[in-house]
C-alpha positions as CSV (number, residue, x, y, z in Angstrom):
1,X,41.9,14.1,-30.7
2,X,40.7,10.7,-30.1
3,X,44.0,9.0,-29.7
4,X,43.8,5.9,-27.1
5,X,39.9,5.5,-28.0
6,X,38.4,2.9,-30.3
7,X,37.0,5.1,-32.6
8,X,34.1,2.7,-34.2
9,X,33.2,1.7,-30.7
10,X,32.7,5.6,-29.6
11,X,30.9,6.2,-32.4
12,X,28.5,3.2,-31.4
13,X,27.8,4.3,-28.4
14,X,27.3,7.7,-29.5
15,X,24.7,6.9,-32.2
16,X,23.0,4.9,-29.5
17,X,22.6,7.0,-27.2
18,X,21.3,10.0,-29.9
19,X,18.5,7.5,-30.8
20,X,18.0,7.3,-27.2
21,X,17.4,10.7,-26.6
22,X,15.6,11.6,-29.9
23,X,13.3,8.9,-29.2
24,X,12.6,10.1,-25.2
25,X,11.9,13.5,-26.9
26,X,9.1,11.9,-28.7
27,X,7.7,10.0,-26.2
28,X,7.9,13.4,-23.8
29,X,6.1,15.5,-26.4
30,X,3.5,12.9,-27.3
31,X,2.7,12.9,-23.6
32,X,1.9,16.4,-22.9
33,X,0.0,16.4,-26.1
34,X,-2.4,13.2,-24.5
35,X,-2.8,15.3,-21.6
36,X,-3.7,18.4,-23.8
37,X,-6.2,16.3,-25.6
38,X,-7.3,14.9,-22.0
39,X,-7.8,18.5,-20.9
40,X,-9.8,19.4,-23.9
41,X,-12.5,16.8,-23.2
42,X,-12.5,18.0,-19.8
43,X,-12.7,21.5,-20.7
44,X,-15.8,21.3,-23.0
45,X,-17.7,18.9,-20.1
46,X,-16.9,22.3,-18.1
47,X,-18.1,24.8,-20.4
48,X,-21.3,22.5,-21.1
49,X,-21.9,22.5,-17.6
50,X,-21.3,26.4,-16.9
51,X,-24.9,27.6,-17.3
52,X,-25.8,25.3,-14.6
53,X,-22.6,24.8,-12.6
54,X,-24.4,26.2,-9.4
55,X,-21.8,28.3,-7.6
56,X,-24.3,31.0,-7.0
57,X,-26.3,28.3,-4.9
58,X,-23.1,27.9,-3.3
59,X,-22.8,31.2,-2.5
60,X,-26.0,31.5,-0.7
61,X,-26.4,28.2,1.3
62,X,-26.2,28.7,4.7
63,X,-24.4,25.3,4.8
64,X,-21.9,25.9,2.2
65,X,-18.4,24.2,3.6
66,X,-16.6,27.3,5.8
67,X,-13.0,28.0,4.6
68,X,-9.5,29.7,6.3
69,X,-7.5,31.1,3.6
70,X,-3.9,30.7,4.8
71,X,-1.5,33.3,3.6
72,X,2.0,32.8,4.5
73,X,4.4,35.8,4.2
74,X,7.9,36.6,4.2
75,X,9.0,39.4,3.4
76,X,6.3,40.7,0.9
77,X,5.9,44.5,1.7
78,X,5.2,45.0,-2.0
79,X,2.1,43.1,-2.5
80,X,0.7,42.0,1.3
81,X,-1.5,44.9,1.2
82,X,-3.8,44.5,-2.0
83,X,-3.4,41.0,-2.1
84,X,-5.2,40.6,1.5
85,X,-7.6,43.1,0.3
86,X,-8.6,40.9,-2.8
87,X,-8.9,37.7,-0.7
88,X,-11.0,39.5,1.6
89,X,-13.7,40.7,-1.4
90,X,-13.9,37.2,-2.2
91,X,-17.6,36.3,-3.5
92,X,-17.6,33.3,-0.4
93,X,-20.6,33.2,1.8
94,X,-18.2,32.1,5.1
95,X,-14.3,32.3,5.1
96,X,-11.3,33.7,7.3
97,X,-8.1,35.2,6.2
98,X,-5.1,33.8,8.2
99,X,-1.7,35.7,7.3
100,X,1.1,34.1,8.8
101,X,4.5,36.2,8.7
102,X,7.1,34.3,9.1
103,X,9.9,36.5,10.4
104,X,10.0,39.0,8.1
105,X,12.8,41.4,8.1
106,X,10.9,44.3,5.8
107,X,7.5,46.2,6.2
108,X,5.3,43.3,5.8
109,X,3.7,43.5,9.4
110,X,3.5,47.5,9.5
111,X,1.7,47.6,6.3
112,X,-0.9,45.0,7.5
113,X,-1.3,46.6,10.9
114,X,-1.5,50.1,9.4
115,X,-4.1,49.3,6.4
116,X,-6.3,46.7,8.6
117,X,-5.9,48.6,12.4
118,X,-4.6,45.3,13.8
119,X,-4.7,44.6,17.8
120,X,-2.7,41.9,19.5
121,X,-5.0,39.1,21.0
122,X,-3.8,37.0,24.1
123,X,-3.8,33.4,22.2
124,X,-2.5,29.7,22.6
125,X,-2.1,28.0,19.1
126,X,-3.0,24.6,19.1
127,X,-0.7,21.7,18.3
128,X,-2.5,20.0,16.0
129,X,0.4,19.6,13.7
130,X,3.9,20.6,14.3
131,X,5.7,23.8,13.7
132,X,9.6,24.9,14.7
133,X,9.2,28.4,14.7
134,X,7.4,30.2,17.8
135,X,4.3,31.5,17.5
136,X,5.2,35.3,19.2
137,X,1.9,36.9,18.8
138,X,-1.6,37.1,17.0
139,X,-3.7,39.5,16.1
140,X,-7.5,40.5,14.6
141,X,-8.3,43.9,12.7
142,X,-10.5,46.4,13.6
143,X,-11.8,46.8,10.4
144,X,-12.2,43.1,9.5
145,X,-12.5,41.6,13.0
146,X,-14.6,38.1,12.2
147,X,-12.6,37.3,8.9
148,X,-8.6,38.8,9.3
149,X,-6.5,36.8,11.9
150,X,-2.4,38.0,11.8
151,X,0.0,36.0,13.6
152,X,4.1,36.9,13.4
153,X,6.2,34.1,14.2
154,X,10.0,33.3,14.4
155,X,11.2,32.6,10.6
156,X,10.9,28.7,10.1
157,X,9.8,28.7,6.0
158,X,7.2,28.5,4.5
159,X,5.9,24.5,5.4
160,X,6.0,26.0,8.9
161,X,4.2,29.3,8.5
162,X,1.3,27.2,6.6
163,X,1.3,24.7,9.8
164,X,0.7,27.1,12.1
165,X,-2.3,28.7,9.7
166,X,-3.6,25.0,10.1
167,X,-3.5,25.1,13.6
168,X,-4.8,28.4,14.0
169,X,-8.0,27.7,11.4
170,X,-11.4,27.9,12.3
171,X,-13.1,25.8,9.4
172,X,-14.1,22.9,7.7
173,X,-11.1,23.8,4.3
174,X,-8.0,25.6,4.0
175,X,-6.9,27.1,1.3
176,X,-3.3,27.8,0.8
177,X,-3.0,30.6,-1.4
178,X,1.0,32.5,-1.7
179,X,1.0,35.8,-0.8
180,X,1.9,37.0,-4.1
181,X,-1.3,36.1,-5.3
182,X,-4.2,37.6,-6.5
183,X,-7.8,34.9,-6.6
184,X,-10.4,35.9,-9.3
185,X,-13.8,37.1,-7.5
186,X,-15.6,33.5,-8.0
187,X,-12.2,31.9,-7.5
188,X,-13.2,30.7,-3.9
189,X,-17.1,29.5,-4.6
190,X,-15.2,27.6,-8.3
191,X,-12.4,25.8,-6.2
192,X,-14.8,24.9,-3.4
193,X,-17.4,23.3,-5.2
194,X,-16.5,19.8,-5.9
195,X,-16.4,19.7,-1.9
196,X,-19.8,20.8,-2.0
197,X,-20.5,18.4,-4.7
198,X,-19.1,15.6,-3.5
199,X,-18.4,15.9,0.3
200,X,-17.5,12.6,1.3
201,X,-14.9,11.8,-1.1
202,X,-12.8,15.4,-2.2
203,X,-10.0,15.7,0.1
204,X,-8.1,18.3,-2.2
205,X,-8.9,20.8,-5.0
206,X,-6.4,22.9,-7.3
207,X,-7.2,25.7,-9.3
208,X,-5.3,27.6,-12.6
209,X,-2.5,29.7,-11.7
210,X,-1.8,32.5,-14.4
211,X,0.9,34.9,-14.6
212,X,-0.1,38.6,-13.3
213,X,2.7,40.9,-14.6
214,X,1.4,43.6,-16.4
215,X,-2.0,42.9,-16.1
216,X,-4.1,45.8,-14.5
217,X,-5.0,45.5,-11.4
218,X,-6.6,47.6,-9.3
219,X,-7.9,47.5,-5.9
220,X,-6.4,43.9,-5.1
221,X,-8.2,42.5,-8.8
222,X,-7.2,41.8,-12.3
223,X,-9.7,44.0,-14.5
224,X,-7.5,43.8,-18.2
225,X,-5.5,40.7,-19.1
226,X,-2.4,41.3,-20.7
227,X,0.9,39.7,-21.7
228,X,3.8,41.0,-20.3
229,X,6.0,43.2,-21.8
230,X,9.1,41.2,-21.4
231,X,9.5,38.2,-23.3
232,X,11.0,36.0,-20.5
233,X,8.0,36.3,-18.7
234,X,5.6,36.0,-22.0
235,X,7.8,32.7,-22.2
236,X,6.6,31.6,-18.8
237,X,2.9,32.5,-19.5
238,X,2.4,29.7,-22.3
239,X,4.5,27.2,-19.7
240,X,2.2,27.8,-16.7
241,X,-1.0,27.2,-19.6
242,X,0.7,23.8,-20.5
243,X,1.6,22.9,-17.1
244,X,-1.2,24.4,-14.6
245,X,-3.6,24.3,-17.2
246,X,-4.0,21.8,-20.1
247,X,-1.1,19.2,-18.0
248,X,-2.8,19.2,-14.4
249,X,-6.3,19.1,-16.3
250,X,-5.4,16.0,-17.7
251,X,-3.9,14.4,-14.9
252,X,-6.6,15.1,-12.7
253,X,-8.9,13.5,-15.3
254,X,-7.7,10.0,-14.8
255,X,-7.2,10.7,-11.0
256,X,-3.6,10.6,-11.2
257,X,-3.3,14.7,-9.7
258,X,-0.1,14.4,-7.8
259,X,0.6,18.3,-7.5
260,X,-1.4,21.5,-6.3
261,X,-0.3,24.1,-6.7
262,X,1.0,26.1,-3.0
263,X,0.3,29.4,-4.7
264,X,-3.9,28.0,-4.8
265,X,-4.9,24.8,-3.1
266,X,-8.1,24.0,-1.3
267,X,-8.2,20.6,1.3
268,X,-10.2,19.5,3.8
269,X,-8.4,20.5,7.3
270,X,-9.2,17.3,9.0
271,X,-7.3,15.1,6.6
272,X,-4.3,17.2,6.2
273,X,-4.5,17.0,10.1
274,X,-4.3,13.3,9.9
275,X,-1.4,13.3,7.4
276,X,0.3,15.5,9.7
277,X,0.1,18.8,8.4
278,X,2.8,20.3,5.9
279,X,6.5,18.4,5.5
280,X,9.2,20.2,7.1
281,X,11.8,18.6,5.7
282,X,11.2,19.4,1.9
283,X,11.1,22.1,0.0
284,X,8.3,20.8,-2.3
285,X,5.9,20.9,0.4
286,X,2.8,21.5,-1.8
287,X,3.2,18.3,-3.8
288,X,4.6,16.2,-0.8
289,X,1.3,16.5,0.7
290,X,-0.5,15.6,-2.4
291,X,1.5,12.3,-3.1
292,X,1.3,11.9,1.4
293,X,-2.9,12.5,0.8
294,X,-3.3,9.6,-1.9
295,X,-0.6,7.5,0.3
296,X,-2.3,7.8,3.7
297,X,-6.3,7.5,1.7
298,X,-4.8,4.4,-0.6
299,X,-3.1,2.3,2.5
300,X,-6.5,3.2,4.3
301,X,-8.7,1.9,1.5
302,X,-10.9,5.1,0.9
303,X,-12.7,6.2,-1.7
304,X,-11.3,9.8,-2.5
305,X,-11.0,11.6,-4.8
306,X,-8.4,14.9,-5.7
307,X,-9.0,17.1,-8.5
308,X,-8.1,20.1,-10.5
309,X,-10.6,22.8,-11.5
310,X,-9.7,24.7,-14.1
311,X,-12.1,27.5,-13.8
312,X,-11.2,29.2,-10.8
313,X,-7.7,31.9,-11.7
314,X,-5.1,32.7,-9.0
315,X,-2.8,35.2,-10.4
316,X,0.9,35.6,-9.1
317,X,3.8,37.5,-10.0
318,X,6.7,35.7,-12.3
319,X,10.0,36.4,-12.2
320,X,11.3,38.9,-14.7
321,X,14.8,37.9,-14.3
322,X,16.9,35.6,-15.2
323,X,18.5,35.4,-11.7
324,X,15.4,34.9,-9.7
325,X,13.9,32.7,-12.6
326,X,16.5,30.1,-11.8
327,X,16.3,29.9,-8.3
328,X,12.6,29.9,-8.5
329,X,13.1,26.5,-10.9
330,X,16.4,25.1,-8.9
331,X,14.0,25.5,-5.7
332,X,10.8,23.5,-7.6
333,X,13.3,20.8,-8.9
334,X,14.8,20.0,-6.1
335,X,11.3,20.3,-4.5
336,X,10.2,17.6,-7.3
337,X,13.7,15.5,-6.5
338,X,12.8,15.3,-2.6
339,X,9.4,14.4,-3.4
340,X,10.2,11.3,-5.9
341,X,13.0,10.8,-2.7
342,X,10.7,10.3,0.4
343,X,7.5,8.1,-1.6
344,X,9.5,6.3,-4.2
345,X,8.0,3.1,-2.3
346,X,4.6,4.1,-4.5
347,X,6.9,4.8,-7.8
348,X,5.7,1.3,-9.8
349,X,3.2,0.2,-7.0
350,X,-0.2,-1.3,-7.5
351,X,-1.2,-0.7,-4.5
352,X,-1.7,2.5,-5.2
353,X,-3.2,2.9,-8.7
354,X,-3.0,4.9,-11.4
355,X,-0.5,7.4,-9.2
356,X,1.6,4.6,-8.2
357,X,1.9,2.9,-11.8
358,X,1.2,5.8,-14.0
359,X,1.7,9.6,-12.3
360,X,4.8,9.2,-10.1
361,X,6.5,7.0,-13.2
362,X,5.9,9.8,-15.6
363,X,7.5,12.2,-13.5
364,X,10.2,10.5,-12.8
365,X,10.6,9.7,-16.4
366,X,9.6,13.2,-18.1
367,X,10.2,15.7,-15.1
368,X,12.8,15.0,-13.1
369,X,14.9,13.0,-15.7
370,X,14.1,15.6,-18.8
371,X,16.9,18.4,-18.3
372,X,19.5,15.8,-17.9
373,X,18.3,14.6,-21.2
374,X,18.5,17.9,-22.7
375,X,21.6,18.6,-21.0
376,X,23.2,14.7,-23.2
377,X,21.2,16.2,-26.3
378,X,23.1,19.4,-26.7
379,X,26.1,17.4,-25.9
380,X,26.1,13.9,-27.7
381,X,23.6,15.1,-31.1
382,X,27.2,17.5,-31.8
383,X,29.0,14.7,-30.8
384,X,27.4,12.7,-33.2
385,X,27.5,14.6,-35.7
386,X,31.4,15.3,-35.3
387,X,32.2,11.5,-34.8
388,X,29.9,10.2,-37.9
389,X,27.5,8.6,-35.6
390,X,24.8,10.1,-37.2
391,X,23.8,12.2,-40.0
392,X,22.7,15.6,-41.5
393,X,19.0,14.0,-42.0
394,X,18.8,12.5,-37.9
395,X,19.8,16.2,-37.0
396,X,17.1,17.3,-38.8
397,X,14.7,14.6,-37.4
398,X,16.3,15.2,-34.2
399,X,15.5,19.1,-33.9
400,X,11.8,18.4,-35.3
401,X,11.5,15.5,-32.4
402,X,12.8,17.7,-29.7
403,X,12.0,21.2,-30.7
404,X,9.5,21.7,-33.2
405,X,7.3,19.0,-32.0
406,X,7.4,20.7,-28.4
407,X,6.9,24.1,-30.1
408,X,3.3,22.9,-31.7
409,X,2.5,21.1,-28.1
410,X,3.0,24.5,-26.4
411,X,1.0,26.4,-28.9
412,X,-1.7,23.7,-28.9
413,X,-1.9,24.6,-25.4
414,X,-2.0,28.0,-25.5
415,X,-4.7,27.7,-28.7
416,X,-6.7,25.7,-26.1
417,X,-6.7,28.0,-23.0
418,X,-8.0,30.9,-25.5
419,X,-10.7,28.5,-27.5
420,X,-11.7,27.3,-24.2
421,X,-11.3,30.6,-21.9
422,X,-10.6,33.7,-23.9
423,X,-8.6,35.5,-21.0
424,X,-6.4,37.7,-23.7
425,X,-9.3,39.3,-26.0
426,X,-6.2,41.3,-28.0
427,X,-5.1,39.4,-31.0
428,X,-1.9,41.5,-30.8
429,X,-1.3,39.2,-27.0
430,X,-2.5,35.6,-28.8
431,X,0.3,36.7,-31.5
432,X,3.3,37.3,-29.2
433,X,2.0,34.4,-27.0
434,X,2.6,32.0,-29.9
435,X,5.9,33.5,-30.6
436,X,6.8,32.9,-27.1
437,X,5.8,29.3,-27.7
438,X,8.3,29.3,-30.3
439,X,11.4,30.9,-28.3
440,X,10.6,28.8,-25.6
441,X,12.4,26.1,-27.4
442,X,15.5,28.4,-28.3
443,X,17.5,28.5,-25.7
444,X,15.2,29.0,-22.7
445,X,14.6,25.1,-22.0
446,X,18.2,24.7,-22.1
447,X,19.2,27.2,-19.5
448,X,16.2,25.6,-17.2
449,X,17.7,22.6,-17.6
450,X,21.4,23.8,-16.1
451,X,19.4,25.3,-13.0
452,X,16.8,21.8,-12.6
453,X,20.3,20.0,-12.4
454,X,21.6,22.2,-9.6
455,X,18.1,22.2,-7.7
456,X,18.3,17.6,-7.8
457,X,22.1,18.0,-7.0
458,X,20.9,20.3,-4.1
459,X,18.7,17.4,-2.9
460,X,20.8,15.0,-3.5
461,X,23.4,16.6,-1.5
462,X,20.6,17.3,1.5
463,X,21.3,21.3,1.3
464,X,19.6,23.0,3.9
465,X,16.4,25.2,2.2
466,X,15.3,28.6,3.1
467,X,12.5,31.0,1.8
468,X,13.2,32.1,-2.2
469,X,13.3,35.5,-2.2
470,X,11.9,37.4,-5.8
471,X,11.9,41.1,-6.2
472,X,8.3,42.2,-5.5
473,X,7.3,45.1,-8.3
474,X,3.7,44.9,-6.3
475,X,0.0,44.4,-8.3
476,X,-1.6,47.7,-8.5
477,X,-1.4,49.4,-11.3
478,X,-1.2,52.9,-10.6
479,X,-3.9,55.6,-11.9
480,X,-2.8,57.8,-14.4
């Protein structure tokens, strides 16, 4: 089988290579672990501080920062509707809703202009950062006619939808929120806060996004958490805890926050202005203008700060699918890819601190990197194996390094969200959520891992991006 090849030499490299890997596995699952325990001391300062956190002050000063919620849609019949209505009975003293459709081919616009009596306005939209598609029209609604603002514009994506919301906002914040999401009622006055707190020095704020599928909602609001039915979504559930949640926690604790979220971000306008507005040219748009934000405040010399709150809940739809799952994933990693790309003049830089010598190193190291790792270990640990290169008792070592220590990280982070916020109060949903912990590990990494490759080989090959299109099921759940 091995005729022409120096046997003892394969095997060499083999068995170097598996220590390799099982020792990256360690280091990967040590890390998110650090940032779990990071989280945790930043989730009981939160809790301590609860009683007296202030958002209802917030919520009734007269100067509280104003925000524009900017919604970009395509194609999103489904769920426009009570999503709009549940950013609109946001608990916010001053805000506007700006829904941007971006050249949707469905019943996106008829739905809006049906539910909220929309009438066309004669409006110029400002320039203030660029945008390819043209702006074709904007409207206000009857019904809501100081907060809802609708403009339908030639399909560009979604970078460009959420540049022409910038240009079109009013207010001192924008918040970027997907319109397949759903905010929790204090979501707004939670996320907002640190601006209020600290105003000369927060340029951005994320917030927790959780998984709504099969949760009721009603009227455009979760009012009963629940885990979904389906196990590959369950699956996601404990991976957006350990990512949005316990990972972006700790990050944000030693100010190296280098992503927020698209699906609920909150910056000041006036800065992103200055950046120049949303990247057209990625597909990762929501963390290029993170990593742009501590570029453009580093070289500048300004005391900033960005920060993750993990109070405030935006709820959005998951895949349910396979299918979709993996473009959804092949679309964020080759997002990730172009990202790492465009500022890898920070990756290992002083000059810019903890991001440039700690954040963007990690993920190139543990994000970008990992599913070509996992992709060698289900390769060369066989290999291995077959050759002699290693043994029974590394295989063993092996699948604890790789698998079951990343089963107890995901579990620890899943035990955390529910010590800390107790958003499933069923035991029944703690007990399939740990079991999902455990699958996640069992053939689910693996098949991310093929799809991550495709999404860096798309951005290494410069493939042209479009909108990812998921099969809305819609929020409300109906009444019985």
């Amino acid at each position: 089988m091995w005729a022409g090849v120096d046997s003892e030499w394969l095997r060499s490299v083999v068995a170097v290579f598996d220590h390799l890997i099982f020792t990256y596995f360690v280091l990967i699952n040590s890390s998110y672990l650090a940032l779990i325990a990071l989280a945790a001391l930043d989730f009981g300062k939160s809790l301590r501080r609860a009683p007296v956190a202030g958002t209802d002050d917030l919520f009734r000063n007269p100067l509280s920062p104003s925000v524009s919620l900017l919604v970009p849609a395509h194609n999103e019949g489904p769920v426009i509707v009570p999503a709009i209505q549940a950013l609109l009975a946001l608990r916010y003293p001053r805000f506007e809703v700006v829904v941007i459709d971006d050249g949707s081919t469905d019943d996106t616009f008829e739905r809006l202009r049906e539910q909220f009596d929309l009438v066309e306005l004669p409006y110029v939209v400002a320039g203030d950062v660029p945008h390819r598609g043209a702006v074709r029209s904007v409207y206000v609604s009857r019904t809501e006619p100081d907060t809802l603002v609708v403009a339908r514009k030639d399909n560009g994506g979604k970078a460009d939808s959420l540049n022409v919301g910038i240009n079109l906002a009013r207010n001192d914040l924008v918040c970027m929120v997907d319109a397949d999401s759903v905010l929790d009622h204090d979501a707004l006055l939670a996320a907002v806060k640190p601006f209020a707190d600290d105003p000369l020095r927060v340029a951005g704020a994320g917030g927790v996004v959780r998984i709504a599928n099969d949760c009721k909602v009603v009227g455009g609001r979760v009012v009963e958490v629940r885990m979904p039915r389906r196990w590959l979504v369950r699956i996601q559930v404990v991976e957006y805890l350990r990512a949005f949640l316990t990972g972006r926690t700790g990050w944000s604790r030693i100010g190296g926050l280098v992503v927020i979220s698209g699906a609920f971000g909150v910056f000041r306008r006036d800065l992103v202005v200055r950046a120049g507005g949303m990247s057209l040219d990625t597909v990762g748009e929501d963390a290029e203008v993170v990593v742009r934000m501590h570029r453009m405040q580093r070289t500048a010399g300004a005391d900033y700060r960005l920060v993750f709150v993990p109070e405030p809940v935006c709820w959005s739809e998951a895949p349910s699918t396979l299918r979709v799952l993996g473009r959804q994933r092949r679309r964020w990693h080759r997002g990730l890819a172009e990202v790492l790309r465009d500022h890898r003049a920070m990756i290992g830089n002083p000059r810019y601190g903890r991001v440039g010598l700690v954040a963007l190193p990690y993920y190139v190291f543990f994000e970008l990197l990992a599913p070509f790792v996992e992709a060698l270990a289900l390769v060369l640990v066989p290999l291995g194996l077959l050759l002699g290169a290693v043994d029974l008792d590394f295989a063993w070592r092996f699948a604890l390094a790789a698998y079951g220590y990343g089963i107890l990280v995901s579990m620890a982070a899943l035990l955390l969200e529910e010590v800390s916020f107790h958003r499933y109060p069923r035991w029944a949903d703690i007990t399939r959520g740990l079991a999902a912990a455990f699958l996640e590990s069992l053939g689910y990494r693996q098949a991310m891992a093929f799809f991550q490759i495709r999404g860096a080989w798309q951005a290494w090959r410069g493939k042209e991006a479009s909108w990812g299109r998921m099969t809305r099921s819609g929020f409300d759940t109906p009444t019985p």
